[in-house]
DSSP file (Angstrom, degrees, kcal/mol; ACC not computed):
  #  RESIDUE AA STRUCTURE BP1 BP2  ACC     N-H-->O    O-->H-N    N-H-->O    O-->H-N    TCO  KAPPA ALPHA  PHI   PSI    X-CA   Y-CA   Z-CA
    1    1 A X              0   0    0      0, 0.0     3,-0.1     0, 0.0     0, 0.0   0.000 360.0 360.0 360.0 152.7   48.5  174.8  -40.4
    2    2 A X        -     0   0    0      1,-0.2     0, 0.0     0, 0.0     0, 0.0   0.064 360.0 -16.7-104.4-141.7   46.9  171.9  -43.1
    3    3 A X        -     0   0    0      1,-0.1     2,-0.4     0, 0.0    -1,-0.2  -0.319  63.7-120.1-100.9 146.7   44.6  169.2  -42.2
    4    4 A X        -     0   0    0      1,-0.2    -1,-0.1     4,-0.1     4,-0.1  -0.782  33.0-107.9 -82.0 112.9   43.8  168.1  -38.8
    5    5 A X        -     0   0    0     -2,-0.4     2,-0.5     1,-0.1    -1,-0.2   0.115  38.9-102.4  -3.1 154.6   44.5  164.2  -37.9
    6    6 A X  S    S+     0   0    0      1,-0.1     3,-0.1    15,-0.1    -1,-0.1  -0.922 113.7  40.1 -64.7 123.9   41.4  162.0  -37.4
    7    7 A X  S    S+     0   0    0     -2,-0.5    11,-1.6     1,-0.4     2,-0.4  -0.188 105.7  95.7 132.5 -25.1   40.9  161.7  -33.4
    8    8 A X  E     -A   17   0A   0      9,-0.3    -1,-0.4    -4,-0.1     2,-0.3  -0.818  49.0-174.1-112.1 170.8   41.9  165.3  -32.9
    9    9 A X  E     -A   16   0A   0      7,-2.1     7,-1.5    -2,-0.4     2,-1.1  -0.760  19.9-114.1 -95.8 166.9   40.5  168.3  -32.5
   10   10 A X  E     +A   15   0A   0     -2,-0.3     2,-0.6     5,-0.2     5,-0.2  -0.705  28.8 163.3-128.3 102.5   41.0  172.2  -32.2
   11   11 A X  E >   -A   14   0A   0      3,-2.1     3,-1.9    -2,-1.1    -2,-0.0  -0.851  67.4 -26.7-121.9 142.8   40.4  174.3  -29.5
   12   12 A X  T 3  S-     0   0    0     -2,-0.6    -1,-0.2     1,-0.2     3,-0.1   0.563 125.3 -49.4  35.7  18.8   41.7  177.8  -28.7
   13   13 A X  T 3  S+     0   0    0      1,-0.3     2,-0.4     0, 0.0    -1,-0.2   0.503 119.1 104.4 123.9  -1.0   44.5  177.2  -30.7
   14   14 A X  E <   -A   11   0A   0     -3,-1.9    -3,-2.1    55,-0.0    -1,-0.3  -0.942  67.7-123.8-129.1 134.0   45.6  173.7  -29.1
   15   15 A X  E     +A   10   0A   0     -2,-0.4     2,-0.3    53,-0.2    -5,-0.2  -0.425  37.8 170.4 -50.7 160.6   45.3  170.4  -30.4
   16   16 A X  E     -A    9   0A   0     -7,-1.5    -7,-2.1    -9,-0.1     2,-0.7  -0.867  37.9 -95.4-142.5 176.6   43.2  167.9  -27.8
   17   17 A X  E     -A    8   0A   0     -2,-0.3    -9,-0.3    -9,-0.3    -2,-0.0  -0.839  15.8-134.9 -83.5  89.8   42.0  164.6  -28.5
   18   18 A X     >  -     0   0    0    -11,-1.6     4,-1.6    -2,-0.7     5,-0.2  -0.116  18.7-151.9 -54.2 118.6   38.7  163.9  -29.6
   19   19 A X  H  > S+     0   0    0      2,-0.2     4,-1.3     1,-0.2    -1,-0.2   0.980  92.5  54.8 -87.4 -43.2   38.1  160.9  -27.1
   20   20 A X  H  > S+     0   0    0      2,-0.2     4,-2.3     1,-0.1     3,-0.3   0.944 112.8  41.7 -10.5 -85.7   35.4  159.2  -30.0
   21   21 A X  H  > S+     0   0    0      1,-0.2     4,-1.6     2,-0.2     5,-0.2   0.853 110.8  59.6 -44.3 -56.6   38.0  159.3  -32.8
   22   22 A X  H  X S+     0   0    0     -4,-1.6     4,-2.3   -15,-0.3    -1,-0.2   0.851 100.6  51.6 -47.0 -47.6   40.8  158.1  -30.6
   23   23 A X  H  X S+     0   0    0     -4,-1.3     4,-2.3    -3,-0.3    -1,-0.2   0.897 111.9  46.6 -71.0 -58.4   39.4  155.2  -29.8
   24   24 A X  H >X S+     0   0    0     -4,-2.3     3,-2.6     2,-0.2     4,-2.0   0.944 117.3  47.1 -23.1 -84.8   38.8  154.4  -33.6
   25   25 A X  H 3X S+     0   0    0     -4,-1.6     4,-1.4     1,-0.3    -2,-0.3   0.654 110.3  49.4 -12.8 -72.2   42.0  155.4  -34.1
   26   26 A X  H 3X S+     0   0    0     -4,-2.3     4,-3.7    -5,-0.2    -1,-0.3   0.842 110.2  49.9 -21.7 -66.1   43.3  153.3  -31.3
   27   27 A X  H <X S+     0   0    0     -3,-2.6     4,-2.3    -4,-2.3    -2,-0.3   0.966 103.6  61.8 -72.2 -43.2   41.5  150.1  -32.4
   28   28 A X  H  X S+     0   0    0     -4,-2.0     4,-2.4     1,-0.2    -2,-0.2   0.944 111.8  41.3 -41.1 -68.8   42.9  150.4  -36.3
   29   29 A X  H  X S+     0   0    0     -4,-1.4     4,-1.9     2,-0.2     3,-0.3   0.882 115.2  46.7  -9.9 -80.8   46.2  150.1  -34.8
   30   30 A X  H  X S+     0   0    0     -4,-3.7     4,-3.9     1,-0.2    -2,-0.2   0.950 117.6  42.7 -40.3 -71.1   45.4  147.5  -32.4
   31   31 A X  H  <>S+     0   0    0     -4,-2.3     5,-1.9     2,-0.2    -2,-0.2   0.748 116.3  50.9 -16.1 -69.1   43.5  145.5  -35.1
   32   32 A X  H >X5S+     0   0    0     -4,-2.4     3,-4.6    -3,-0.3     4,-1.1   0.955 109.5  48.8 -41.9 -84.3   46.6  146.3  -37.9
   33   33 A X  H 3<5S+     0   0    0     -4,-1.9    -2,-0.2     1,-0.3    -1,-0.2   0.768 102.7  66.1 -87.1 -31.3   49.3  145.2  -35.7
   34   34 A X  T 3<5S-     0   0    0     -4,-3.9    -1,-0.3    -5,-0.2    -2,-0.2   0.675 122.9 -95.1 -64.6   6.8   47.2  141.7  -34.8
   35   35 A X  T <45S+     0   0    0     -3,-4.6    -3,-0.2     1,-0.2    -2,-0.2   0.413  83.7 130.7 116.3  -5.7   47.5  140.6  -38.3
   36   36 A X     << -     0   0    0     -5,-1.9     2,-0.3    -4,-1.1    -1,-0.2  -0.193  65.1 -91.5 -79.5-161.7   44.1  141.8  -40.0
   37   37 A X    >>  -     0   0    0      1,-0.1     4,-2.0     0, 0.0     3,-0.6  -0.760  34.6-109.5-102.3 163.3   44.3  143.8  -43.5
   38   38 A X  H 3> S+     0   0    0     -2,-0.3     4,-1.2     1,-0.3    -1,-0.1   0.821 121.1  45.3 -69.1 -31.8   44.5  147.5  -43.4
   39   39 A X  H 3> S+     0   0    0      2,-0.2     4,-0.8     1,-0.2    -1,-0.3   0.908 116.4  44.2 -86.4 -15.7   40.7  147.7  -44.8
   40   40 A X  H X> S+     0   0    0     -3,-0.6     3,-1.4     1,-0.2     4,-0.5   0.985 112.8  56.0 -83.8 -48.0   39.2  144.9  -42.3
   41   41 A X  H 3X S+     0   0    0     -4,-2.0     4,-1.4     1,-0.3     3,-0.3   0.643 109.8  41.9 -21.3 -44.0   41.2  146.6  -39.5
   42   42 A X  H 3<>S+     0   0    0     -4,-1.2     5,-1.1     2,-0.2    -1,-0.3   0.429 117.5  47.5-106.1 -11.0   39.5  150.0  -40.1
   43   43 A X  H <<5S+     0   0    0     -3,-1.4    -2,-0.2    -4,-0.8    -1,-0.2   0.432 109.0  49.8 -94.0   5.4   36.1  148.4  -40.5
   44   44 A X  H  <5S+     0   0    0     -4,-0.5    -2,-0.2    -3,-0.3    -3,-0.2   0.804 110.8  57.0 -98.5 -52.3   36.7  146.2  -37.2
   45   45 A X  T  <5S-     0   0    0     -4,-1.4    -2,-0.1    -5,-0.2    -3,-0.1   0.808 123.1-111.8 -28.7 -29.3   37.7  150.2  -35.7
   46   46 A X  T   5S+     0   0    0      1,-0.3     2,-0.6   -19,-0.1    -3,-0.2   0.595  82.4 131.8  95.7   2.1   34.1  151.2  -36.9
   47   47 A X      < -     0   0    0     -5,-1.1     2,-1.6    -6,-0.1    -1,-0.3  -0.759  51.8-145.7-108.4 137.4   36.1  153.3  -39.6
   48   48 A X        +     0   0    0     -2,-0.6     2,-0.3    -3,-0.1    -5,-0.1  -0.693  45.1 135.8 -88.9 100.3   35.0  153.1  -43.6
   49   49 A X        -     0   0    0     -2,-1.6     2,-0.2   -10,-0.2    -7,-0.1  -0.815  55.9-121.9-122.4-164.7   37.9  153.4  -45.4
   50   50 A X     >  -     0   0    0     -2,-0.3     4,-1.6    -8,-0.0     5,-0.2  -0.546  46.5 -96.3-118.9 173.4   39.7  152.1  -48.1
   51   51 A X  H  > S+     0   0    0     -2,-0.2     4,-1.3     1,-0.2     5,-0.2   0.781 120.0  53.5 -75.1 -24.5   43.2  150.7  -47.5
   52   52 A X  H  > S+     0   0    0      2,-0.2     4,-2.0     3,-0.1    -1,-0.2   0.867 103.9  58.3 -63.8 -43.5   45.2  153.6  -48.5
   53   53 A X  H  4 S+     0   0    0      1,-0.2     3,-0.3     2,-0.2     5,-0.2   0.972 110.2  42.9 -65.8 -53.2   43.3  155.7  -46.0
   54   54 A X  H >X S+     0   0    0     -4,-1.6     4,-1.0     2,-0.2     3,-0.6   0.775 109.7  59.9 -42.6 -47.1   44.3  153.4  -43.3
   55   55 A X  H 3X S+     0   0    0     -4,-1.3     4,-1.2    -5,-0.2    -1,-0.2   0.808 103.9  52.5  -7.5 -64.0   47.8  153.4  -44.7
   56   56 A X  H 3< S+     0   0    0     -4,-2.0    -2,-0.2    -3,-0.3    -1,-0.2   0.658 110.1  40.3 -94.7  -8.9   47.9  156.8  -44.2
   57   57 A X  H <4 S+     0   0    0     -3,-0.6     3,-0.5    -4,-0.2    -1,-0.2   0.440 111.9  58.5-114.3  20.4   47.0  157.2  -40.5
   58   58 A X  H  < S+     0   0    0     -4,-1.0    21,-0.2     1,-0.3    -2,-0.2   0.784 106.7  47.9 -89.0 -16.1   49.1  154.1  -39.6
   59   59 A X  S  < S+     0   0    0     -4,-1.2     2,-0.6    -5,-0.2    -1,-0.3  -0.202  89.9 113.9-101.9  30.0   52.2  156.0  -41.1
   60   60 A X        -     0   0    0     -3,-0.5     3,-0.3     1,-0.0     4,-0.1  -0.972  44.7-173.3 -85.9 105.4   51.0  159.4  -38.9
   61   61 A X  S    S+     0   0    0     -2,-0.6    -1,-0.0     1,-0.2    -3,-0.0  -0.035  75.6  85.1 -81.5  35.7   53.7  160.1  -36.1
   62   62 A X  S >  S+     0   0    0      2,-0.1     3,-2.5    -5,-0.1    -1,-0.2   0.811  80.5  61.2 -64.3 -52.5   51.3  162.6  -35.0
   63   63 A X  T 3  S+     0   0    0      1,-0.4     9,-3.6    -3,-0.3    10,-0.9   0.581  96.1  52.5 -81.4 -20.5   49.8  159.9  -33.2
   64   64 A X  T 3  S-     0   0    0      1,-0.2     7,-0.5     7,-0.2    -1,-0.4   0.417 117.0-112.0 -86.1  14.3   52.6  159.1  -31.1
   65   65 A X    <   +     0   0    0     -3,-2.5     2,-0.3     5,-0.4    -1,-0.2  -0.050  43.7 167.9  93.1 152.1   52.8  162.8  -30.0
   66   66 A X        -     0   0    0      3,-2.1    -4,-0.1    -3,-0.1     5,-0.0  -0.987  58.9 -36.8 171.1-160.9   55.0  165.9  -30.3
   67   67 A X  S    S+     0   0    0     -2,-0.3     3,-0.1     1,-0.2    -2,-0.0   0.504 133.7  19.0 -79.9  14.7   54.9  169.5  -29.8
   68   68 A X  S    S+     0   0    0      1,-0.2     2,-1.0    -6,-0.1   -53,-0.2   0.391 118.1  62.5-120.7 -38.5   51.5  170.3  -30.7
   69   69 A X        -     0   0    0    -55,-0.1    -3,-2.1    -7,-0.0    -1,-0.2  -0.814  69.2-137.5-121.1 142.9   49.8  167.0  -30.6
   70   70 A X        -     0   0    0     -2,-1.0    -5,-0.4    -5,-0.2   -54,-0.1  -0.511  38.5 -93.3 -82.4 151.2   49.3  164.8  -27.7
   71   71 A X        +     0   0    0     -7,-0.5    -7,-0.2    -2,-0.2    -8,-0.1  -0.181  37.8 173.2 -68.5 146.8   49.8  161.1  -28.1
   72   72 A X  S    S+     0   0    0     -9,-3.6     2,-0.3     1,-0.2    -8,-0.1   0.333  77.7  31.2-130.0 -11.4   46.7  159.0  -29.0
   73   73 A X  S    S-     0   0    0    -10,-0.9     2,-0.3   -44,-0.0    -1,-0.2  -0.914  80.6-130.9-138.3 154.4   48.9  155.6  -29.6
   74   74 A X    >   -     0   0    0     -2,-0.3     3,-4.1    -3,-0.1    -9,-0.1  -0.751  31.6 -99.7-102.5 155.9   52.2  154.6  -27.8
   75   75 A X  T 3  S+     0   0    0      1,-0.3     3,-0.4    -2,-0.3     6,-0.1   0.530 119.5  72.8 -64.2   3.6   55.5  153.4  -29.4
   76   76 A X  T 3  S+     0   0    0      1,-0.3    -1,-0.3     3,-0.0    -3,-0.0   0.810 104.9  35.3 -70.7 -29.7   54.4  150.1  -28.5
   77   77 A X  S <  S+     0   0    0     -3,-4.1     2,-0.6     2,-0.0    -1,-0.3   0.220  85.0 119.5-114.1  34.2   51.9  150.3  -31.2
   78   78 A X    >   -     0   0    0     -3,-0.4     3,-1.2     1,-0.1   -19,-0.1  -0.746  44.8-162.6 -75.3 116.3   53.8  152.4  -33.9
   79   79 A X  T 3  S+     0   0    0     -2,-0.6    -1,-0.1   -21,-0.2   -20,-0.1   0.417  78.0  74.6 -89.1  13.2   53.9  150.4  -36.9
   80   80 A X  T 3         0   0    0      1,-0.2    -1,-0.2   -22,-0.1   -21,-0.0   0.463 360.0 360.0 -98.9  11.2   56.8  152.3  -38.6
   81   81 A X    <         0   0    0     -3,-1.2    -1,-0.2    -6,-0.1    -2,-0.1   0.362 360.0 360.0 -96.2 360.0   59.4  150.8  -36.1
């Protein structure tokens, strides 16, 4: 398997959610979808990145869930729709 999302973790063998990270995770999103820019969005989240790194977990459908990882965002807040 390749690199883990930010916001989860791996235990025995299962994703779960890192409830810390989620919350980031969570607020980028939030943040995003009210109009800020991807890098002020992920520093109002608490997260330092650059705008491509934010980019790249707002384009994650891991986040909305599937068969390994549990949803950390809802389709309300998917910005690829």
């Amino acid at each position: 398997m390749g690199h883990t999302p930010y916001g989860y973790r791996i235990e025995n063998g299962r994703a779960v959610i890192d409830e810390k990270q989620a919350h980031q995770v969570r607020g980028l999103f939030e943040s995003y979808i009210l109009g800020l820019s991807l890098k002020d969005a992920a520093e109002k989240a608490g997260l330092k990145l650059f705008h491509g790194s934010a980019g790249r977990i707002l384009r994650n459908r891991k986040y909305l869930g599937d068969d390994y990882y549990p949803a950390i965002i809802d389709k309300a807040m998917d910005c690829q729709q």
